[in-house]
VOPAGU-2260 file (C-alpha; in pm, 1 decimal, decimal comma):
REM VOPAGU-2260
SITE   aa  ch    i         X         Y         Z
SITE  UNK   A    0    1335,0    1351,1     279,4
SITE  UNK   A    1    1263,8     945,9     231,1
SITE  UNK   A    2    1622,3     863,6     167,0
SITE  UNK   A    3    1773,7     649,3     464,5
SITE  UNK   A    4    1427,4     672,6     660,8
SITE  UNK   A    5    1396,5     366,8     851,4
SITE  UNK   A    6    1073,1     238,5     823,7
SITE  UNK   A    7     873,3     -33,2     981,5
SITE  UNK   A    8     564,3    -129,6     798,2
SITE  UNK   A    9     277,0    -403,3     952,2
SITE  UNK   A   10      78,7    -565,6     685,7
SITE  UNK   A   11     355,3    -541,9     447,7
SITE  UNK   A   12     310,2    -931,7     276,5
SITE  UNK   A   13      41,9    -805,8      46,2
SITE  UNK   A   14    -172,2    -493,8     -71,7
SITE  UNK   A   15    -138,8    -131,2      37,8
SITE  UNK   A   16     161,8    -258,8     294,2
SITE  UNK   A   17     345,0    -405,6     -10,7
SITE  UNK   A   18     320,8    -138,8    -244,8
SITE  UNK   A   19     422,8      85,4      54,0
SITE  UNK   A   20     725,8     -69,8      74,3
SITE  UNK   A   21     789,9    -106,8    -255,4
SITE  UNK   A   22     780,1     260,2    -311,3
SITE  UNK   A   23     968,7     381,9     -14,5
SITE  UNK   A   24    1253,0     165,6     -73,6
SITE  UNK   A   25    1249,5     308,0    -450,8
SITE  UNK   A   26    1319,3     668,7    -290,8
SITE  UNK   A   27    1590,2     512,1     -47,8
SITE  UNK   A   28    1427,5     438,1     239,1
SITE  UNK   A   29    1526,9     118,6     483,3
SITE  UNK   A   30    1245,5     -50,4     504,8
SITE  UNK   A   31    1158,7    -330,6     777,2
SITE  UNK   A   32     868,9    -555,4     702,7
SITE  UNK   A   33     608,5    -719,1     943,0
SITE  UNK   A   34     357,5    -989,3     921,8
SITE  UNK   A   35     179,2   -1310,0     957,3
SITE  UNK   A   36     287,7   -1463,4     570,9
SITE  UNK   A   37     725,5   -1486,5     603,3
SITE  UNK   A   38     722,2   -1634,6     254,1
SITE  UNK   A   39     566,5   -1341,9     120,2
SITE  UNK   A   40     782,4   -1087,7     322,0
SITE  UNK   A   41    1083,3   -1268,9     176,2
SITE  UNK   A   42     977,4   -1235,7    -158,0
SITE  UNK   A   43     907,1    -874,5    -131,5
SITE  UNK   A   44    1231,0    -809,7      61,6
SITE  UNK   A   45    1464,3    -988,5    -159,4
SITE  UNK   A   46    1320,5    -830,3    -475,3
SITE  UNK   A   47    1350,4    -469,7    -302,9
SITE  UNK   A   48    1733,2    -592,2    -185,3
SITE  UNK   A   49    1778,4    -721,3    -542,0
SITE  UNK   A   50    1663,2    -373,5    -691,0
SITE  UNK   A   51    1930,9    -207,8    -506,9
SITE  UNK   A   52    1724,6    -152,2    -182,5
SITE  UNK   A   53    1734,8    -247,7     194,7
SITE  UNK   A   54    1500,1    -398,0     345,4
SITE  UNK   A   55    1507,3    -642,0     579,3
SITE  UNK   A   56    1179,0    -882,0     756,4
SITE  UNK   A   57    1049,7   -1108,9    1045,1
SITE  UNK   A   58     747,6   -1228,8    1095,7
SITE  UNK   A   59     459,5   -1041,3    1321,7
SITE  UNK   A   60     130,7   -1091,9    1481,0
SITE  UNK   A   61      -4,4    -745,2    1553,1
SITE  UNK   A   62    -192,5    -895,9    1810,6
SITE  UNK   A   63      96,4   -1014,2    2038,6
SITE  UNK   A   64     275,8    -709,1    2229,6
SITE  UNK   A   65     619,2    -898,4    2250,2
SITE  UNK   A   66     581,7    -968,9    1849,3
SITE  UNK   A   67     517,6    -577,0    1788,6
SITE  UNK   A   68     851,3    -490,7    2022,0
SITE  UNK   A   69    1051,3    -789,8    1863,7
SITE  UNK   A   70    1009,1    -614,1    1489,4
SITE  UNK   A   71    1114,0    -263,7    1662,4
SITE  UNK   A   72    1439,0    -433,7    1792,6
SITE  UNK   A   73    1508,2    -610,1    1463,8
SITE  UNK   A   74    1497,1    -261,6    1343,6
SITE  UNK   A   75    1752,5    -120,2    1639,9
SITE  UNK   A   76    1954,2    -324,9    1561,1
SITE  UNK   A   77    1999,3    -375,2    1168,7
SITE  UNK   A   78    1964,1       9,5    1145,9
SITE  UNK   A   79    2003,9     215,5    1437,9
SITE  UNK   A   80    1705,6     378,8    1475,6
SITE  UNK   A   81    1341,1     373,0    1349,5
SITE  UNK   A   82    1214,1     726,9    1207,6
SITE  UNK   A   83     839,7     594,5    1119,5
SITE  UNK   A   84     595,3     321,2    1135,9
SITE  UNK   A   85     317,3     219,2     921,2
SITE  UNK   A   86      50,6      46,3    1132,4
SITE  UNK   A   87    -178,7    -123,3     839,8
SITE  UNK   A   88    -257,8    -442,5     903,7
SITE  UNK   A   89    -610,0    -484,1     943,9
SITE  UNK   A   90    -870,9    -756,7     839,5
SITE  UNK   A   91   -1279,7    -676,2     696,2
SITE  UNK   A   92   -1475,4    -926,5     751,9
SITE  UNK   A   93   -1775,3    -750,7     737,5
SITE  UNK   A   94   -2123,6    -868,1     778,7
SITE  UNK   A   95   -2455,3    -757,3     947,1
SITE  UNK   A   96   -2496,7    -741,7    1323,6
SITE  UNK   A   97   -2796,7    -969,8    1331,2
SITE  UNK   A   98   -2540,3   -1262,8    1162,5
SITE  UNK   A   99   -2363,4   -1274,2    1532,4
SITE  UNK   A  100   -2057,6   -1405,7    1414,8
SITE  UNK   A  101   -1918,5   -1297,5    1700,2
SITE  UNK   A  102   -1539,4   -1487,8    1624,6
SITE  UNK   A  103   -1483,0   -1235,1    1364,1
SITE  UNK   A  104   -1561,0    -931,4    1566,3
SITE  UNK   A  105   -1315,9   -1031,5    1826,8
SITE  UNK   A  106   -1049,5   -1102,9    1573,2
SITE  UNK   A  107   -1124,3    -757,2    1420,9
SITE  UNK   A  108   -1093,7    -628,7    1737,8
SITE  UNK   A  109    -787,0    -780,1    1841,4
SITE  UNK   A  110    -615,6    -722,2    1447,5
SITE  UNK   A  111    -711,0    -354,8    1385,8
SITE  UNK   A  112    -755,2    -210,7    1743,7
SITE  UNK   A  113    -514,4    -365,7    1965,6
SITE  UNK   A  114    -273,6    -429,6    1683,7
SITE  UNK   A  115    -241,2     -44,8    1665,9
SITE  UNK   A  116    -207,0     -13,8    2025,1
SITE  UNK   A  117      59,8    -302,9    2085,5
SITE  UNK   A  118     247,2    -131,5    1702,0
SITE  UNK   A  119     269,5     237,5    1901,9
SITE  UNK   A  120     313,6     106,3    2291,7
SITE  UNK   A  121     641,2     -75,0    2085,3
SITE  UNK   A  122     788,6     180,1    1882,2
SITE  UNK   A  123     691,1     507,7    2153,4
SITE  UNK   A  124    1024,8     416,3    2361,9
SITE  UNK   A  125    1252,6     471,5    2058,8
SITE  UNK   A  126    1040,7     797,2    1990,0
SITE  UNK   A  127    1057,5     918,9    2303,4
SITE  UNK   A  128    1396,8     858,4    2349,8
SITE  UNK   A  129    1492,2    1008,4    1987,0
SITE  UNK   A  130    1248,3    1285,1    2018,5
SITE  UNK   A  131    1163,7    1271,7    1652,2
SITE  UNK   A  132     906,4     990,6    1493,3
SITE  UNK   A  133     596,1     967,7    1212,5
SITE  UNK   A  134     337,1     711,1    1301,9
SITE  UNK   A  135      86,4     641,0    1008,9
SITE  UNK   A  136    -223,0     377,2    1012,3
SITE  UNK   A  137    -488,7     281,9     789,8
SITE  UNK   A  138    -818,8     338,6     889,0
SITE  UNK   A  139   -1063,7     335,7     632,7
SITE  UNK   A  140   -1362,5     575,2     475,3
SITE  UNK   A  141   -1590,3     344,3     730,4
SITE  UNK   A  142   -1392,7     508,3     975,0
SITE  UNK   A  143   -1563,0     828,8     868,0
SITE  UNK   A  144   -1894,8     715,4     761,4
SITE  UNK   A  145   -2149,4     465,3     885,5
SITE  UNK   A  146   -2231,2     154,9     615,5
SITE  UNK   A  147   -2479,8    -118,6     672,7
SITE  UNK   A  148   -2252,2    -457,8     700,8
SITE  UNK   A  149   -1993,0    -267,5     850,1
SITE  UNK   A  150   -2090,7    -194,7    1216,6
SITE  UNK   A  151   -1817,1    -382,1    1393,0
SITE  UNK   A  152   -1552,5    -295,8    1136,4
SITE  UNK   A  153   -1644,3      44,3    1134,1
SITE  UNK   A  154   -1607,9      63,3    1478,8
SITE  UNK   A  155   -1232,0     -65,8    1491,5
SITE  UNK   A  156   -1167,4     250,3    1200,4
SITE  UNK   A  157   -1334,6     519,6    1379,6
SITE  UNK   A  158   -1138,0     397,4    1741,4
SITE  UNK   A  159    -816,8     449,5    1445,4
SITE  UNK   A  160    -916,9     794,0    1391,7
SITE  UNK   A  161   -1016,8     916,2    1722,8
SITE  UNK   A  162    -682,5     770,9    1872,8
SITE  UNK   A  163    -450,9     891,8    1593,1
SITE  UNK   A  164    -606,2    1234,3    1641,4
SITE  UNK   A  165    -536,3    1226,6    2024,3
SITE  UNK   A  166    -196,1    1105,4    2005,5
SITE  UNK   A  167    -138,6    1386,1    1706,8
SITE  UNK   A  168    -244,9    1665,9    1991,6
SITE  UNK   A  169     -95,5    1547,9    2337,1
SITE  UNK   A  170     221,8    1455,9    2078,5
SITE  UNK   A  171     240,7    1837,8    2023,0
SITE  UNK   A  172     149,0    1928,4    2356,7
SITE  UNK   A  173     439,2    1744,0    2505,4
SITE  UNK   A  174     672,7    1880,3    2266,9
SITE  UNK   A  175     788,1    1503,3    2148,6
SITE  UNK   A  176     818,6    1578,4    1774,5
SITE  UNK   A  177     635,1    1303,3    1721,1
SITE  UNK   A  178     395,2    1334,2    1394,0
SITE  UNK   A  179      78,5    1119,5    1305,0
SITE  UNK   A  180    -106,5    1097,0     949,8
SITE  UNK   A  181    -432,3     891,5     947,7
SITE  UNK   A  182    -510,4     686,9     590,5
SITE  UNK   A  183    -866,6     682,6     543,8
SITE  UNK   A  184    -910,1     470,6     193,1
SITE  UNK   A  185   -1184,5     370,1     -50,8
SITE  UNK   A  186   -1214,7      71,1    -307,4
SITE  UNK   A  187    -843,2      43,4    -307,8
SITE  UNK   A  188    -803,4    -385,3    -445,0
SITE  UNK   A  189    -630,6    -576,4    -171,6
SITE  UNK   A  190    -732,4    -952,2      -1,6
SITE  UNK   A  191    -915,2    -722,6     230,2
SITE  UNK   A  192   -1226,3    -910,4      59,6
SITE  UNK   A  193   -1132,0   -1232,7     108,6
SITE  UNK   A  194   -1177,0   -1185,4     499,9
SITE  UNK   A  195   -1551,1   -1187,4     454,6
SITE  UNK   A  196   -1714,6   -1505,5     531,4
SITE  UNK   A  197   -2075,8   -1370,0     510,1
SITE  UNK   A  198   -2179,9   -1460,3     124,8
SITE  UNK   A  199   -2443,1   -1154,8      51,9
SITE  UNK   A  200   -2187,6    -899,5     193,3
SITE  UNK   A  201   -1927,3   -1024,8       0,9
SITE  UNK   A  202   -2119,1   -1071,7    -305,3
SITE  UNK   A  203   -2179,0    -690,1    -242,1
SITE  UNK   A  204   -1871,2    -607,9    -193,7
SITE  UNK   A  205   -1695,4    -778,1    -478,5
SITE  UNK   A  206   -1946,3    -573,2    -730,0
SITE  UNK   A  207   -1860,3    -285,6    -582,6
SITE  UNK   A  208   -1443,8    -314,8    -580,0
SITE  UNK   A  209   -1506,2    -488,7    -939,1
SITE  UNK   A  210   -1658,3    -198,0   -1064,8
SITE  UNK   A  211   -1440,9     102,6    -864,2
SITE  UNK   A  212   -1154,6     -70,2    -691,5
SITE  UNK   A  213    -823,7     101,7    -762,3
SITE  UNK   A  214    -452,4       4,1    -710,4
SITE  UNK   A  215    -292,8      29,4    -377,3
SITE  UNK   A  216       2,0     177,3    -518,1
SITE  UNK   A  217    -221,2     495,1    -494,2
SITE  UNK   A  218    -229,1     474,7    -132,7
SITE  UNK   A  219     150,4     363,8    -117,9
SITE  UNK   A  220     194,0     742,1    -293,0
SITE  UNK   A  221      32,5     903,3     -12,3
SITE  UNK   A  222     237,2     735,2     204,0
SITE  UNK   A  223     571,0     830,8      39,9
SITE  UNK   A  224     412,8    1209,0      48,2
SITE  UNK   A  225     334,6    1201,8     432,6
SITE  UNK   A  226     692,0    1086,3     489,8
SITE  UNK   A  227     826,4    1378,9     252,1
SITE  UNK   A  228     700,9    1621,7     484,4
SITE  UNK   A  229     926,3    1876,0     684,6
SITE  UNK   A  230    1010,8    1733,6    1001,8
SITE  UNK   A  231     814,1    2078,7    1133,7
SITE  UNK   A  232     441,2    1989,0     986,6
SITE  UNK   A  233     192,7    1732,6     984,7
SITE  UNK   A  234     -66,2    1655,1     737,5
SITE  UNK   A  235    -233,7    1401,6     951,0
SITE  UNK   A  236    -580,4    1294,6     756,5
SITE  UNK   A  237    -565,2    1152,8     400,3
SITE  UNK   A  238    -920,5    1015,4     291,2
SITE  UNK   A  239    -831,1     880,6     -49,7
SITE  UNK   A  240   -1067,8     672,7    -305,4
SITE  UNK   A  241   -1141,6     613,8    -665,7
SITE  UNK   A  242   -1261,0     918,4    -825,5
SITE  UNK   A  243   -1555,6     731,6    -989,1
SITE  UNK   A  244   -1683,2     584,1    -692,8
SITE  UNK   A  245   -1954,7     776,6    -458,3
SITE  UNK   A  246   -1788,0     691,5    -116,7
């Protein structure tokens, strides 16, 4: 069940984490947006709140720890308790090695690898504590497979999967309850594009998401579905992508 399911989502000011919340609080869930754009978590909340919805927001930088446990006490607090967490912010600004621009590796480093860590190291108290909890993160279909342009990005999505998959096992092996589901998308159309900085890539990249790129409300579905699950399984890989499109 979704209904009253307090939910904290990262990334939730545009794309995959605003159709996430979008759906979630249509099947009654509480939903607690995080990050960097307030303006655009406003809008989002109020229209959810305005809809007949809860949802409630405060700005987030996955890459600060105390940001990530400030969101999880906003939560506490407004709700009493947090039952899952969405870690999907994450930026692409992908480009080949030889280009060096070393700035945007760190900052994908720091965005979609530590901002998982310092999301989980936040909410795993509560979890712990509750003995119940469903952590979900994008990763992305370069966290499965290698692509030229995509070496350093890549690498942040396949450190998604192999942790995810970790935390899934010792989760069960210390009897916590806690569940994990992995997203592992295609051409889905977000601003994911408008990270990259290096023209040829993203000249390669918009032809490709202008010719296959579908809406993130298909990923938001997925989502809703992990949540559905009994509280006694896990489905915890989802690699989902246009049907047209060769990934």
């Amino acid at each position: 069940m979704i209904k009253d399911k307090v939910v904290i989502i990262t990334g939730a000011s545009s794309g995959i984490g605003e159709a996430a919340a979008k759906r979630l609080a249509g099947e009654g869930a509480k939903v607690v947006l995080g990050a960097r754009r307030e303006d655009r978590l406003k809008s989002i909340a109020d229209e959810i709140v305005n809809g007949g919805g809860h949802a409630i927001h405060r700005a987030l930088d996955v890459t600060s720890r105390s940001s990530n446990e400030d969101i999880v006490r906003l939560a506490m607090d407004a709700f009493g308790r947090v039952d899952a967490i969405f870690l999907n912010a994450g930026l692409m600004p992908s480009s080949p090695v030889s280009a060096l621009k070393t700035d945007e590796w760190d900052r994908m480093v720091d965005v979609n690898i530590k901002g998982v860590l310092n999301g989980v190291a936040a909410v795993m108290p509560t979890f712990l504590k509750q003995k119940s909890g469903h952590i979900l993160a994008t990763s992305s279909v370069a966290g499965l497979k290698a692509y030229p342009g995509g070496a350093v990005y890549g690498g942040t999505k396949w450190f998604v999967r192999d942790f995810m998959e970790v935390l899934r096992m010792e989760s069960a092996m210390e009897g916590t309850n806690i569940r994990t589901a992995t997203i592992y998308p295609a051409a889905i159309n977000t601003e994911l594009l408008g990270t990259i900085s290096d023209q040829q890539t993203a000249d390669a990249m918009k032809g490709l998401y202008a010719n296959f790129g579908i809406s993130p409300d298909r990923i938001a579905d997925v989502v809703a579905f992990a949540l559905d699950m009994p509280e006694d399984t896990t489905v915890n890989e989802f690699t989902i992508g246009p049907a047209r499109q060769p990934w």
